[in-house]
N, C-alpha and C positions, 0 to 999 in steps of 0.2 A: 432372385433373392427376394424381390418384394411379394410370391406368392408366398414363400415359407413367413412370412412375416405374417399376412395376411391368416395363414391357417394357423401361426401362433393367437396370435391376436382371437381368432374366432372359438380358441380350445383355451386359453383362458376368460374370455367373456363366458362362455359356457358353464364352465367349471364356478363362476360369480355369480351366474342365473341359476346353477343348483342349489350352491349356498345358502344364495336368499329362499329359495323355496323352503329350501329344507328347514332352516329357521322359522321361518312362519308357519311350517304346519307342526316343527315342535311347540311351538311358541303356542298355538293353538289348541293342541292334545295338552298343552299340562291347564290351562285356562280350563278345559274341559275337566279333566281329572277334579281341580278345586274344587269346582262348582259340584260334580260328584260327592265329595268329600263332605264339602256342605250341606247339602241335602243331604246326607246320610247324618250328617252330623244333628242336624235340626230335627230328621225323623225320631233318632235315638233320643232328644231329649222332653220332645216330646213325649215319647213311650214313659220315659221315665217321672213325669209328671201324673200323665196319665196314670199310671200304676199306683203312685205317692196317693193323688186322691181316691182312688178305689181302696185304699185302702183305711184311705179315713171314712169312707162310705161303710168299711166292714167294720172298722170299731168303733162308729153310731149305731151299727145294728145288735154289737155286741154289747152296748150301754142298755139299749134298751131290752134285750133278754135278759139283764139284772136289775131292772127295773123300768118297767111299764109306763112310769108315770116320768121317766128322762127327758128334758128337754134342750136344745141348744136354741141361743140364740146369738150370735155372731162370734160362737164359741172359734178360737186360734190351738194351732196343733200345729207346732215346725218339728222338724228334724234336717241337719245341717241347714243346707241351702234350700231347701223344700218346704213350703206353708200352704196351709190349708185353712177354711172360713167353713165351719157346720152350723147350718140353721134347717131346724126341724120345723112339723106344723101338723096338725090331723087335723083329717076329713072323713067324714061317714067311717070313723071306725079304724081308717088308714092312716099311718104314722106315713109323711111325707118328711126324707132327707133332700137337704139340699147342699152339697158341699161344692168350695172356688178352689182348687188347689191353683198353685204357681210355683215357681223357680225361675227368678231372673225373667228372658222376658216370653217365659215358656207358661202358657193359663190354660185349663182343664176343668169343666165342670159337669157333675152329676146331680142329675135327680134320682130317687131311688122312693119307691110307694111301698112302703109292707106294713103287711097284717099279724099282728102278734096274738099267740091263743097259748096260754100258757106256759112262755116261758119259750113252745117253738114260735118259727120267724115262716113267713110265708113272702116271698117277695113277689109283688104283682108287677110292675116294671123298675126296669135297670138303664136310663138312658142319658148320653152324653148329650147334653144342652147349649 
């Protein structure tokens, strides 16, 4: 009688020590999955910032194809949750952009150099700073 006890006893301990595994490697995979989630989530909004001030980088450039003589200086541009800071400058002839976008606590900035010749736009660099 006291073997059957003894092989109950060792098939429920067993059956406690899968348990517990099993728990912690769920427990583990959704900790992981989060942190996936998160980083996807931070990449995305990132992008999305990114994108926000490329795009006010394109309608400083579009300012200045209707006028030459445009300038910003800590000019503001929101739309919803997204703002932007455009400050220009020229050198030897190159209109230099320089825009801060954000969203919350997501920041993105561009320099952008172009050369204007009547109206077209010539862009000499495009770089995230």
């Amino acid at each position: 009688m006291n073997n059957k006890n003894q092989k109950g006893l060792a098939a429920i301990l067993a059956v406690v020590i899968l348990c517990a595994v099993s728990l912690i490697m769920s427990r583990n995979a959704l900790v992981i999955g989060l942190s996936g989630l998160d980083i996807a989530h931070n990449y995305a909004q990132g992008q999305s910032v990114l994108n926000f001030t490329e795009g006010c980088v394109e309608e400083t450039i579009r300012q200045f194809q209707l006028n030459e003589n445009y300038s910003a200086a800590d000019e503001s541009f929101s739309l919803g949750d997204f703002y932007c800071i455009i400050n220009t400058s020229s050198s030897s002839g190159y209109k230099i952009i320089t825009v801060n976008g954000n969203s919350g606590d997501y920041y993105k900035s561009i320099e952008a150099e172009i050369l204007l010749n009547e109206g077209s736009v010539s862009i000499n660099s495009w770089q995230e700073i």
